[in-house]
N, C-alpha and C positions, 0 to 999 in steps of 0.2 A: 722255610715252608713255602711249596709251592702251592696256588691258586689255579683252580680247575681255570681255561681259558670262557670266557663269558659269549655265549652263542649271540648276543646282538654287535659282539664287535664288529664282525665283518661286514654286518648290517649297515651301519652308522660310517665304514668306512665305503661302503658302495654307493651312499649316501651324500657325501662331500663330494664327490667325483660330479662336475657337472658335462654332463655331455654337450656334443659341439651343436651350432644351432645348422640348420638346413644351410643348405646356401644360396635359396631366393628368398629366404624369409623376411630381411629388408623390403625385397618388392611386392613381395605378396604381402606386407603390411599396410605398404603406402597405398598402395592396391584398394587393399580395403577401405581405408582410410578414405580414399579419395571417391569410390563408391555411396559410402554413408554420408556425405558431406550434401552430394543431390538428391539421396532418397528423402532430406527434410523436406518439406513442403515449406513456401515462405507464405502464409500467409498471415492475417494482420492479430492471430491468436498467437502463434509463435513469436513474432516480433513485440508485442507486449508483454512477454513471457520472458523475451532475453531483455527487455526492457529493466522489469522490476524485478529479474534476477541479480542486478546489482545491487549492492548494499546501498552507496549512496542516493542511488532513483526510488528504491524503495522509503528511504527514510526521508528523502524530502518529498515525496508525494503525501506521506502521512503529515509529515512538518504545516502543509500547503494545505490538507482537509482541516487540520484542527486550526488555523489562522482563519482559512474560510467559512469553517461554525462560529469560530468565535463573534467574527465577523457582522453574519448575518445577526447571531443571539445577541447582539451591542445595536442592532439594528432595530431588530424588533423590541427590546426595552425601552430605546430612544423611542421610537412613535408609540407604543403607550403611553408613557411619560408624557412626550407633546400631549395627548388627548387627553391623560389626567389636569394636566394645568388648564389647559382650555375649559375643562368641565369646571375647574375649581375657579376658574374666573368668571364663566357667566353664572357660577355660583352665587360670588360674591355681588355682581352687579343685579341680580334682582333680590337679593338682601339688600343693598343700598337702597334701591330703587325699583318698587315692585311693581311700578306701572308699565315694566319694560315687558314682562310678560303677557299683559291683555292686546288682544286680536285691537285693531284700529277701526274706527267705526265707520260705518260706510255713510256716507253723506246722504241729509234726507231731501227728497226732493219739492 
């Protein structure tokens, strides 16, 4: 039994056929290529940009914020802390001793 022939065959075979390329297209690549390369502007947005478009720069910049919060918030704990003991010690010294708290008397003449 024969099979009516399928009208996208010759389609599909026109299709595999890759035609040939120009023959400055090489230069007229580099061409362009080498044109796009000065239209960038260098200035200090783009260089920050090709910066933290690295994976590694980005991940230790972030690595660098979160040690320097950390940093500062181990900072600021610590000097409350000092301030709480210091409060909690001249606490205890006028419970000892509560004469530490009256003004000194000024001398009569």
């Amino acid at each position: 039994m024969n099979t009516p022939p399928d009208p996208l065959d010759p389609l599909l075979d026109r299709w595999s056929q890759v035609p040939e390329p120009p023959a400055r297209l090489a230069a007229n690549v580099w061409q362009k290529i080498a044109t796009q390369k000065d239209s960038v502007p260098e200035g200090w947005r783009n260089v920050l940009e090709s910066w933290f478009g690295r994976p590694v720069v980005a991940v230790g910049f972030v690595a660098a914020c979160a040690v320097a919060g950390l940093f500062v918030a181990e900072m600021r704990v610590s000097h409350l802390q000092r301030e709480r003991s210091a409060q909690l010690a001249r606490s205890y010294l006028l419970l000892i001793d509560p004469l530490l708290n009256t003004p000194p008397e000024e001398p009569r003449p």
